[in-house]
C-alpha positions in Angstrom: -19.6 36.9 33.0 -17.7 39.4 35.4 -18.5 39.0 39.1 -17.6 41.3 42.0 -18.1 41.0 45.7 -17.6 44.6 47.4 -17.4 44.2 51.3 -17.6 47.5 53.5 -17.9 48.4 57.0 -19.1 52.2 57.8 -19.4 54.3 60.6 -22.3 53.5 62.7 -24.1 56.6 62.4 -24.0 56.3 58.5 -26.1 53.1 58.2 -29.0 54.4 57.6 -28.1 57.0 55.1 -26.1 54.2 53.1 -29.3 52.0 53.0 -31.3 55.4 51.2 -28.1 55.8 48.9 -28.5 52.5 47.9 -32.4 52.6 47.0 -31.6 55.4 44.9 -28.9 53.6 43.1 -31.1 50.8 42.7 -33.8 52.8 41.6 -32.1 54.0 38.7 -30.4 50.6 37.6 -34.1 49.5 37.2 -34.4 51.7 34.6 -31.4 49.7 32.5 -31.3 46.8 30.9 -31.6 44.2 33.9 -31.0 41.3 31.5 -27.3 41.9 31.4 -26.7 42.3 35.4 -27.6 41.3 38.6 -26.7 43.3 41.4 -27.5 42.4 45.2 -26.9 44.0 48.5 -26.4 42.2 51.6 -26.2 43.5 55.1 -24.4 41.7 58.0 -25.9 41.2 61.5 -23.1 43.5 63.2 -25.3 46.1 61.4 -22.7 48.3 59.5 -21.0 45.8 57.5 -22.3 45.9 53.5 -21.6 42.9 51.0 -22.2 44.0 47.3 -22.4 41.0 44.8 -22.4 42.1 41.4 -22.6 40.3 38.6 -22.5 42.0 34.1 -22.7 39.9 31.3 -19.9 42.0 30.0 -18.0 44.9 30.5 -20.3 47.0 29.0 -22.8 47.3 31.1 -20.7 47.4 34.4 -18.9 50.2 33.3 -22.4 51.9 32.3 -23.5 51.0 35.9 -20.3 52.2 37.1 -21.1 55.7 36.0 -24.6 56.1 36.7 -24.9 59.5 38.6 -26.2 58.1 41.7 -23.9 54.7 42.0 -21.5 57.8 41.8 -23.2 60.0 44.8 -23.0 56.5 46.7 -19.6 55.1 46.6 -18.7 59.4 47.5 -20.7 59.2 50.4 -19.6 55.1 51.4 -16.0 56.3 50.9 -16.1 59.4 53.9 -17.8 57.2 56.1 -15.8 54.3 55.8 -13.9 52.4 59.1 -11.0 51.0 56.8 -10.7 49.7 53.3 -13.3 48.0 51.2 -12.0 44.4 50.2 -12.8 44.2 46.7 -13.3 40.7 45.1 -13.2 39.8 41.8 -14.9 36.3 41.5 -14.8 33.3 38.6 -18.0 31.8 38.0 -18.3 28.1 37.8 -21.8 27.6 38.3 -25.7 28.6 39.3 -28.7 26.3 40.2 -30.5 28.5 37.6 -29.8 30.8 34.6 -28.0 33.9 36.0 -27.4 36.0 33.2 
C-alpha cells in the first residue's frame, strides 16, 4: 500500500473555492475503481489549513488519480493560492482496525 498525507494552507479568500475543487475531484474519483484507494480530506479549525490522506493499493491507480483532469484543475488552482509550501508525506503503513484496502 502507498500512503500520502498532503498538508496545505491557502489564502483565506480561497477556502471556499478549494472546498468546490475538491467535490469535483471527488466526484470524478467516484467514478473509478474505489476498491484500490481511499482518499480523505480533512480541514483544520484555523479554517484554511487542508490535510489530504491518500491511500492506492498500488502505483497504478495513484498515478491514474494523479492525472484525472480535475485532480489536475485542483492542485493548479491550490498551487496560486497557496501561503507557503505544501509538506508532502509519504507514510508506511503498519496497521488499521479494519480492512483498508
Amino acid at each position: 500500500m502507498i500512503a500520502v498525507k498532503v498538508t496545505y494552507t491557502i489564502n483565506e479568500g480561497h477556502v471556499s473555492v478549494n472546498k468546490q475543487l475538491i467535490e469535483a475531484f471527488l466526484q470524478d474519483f467516484k467514478t473509478l475503481d474505489n476498491s484500490r484507494f481511499l482518499y480523505t480530506i480533512f480541514q483544520k479549525n484555523d479554517g484554511g489549513t487542508f490535510v489530504h490522506l491518500s491511500q492506492y493499493q498500488d502505483k497504478a491507480i495513484q498515478e491514474e488519480l494523479l492525472q484525472v483532469p480535475s485532480f489536475l484543475q485542483f492542485q493548479q488552482e491550490r498551487d496560486k493560492n497557496l501561503t507557503g509550501e505544501p509538506q508532502i508525506e509519504v507514510l508506511n503503513y503498519i496497521a488499521a482496525s479494519r480492512e483498508v484496502l
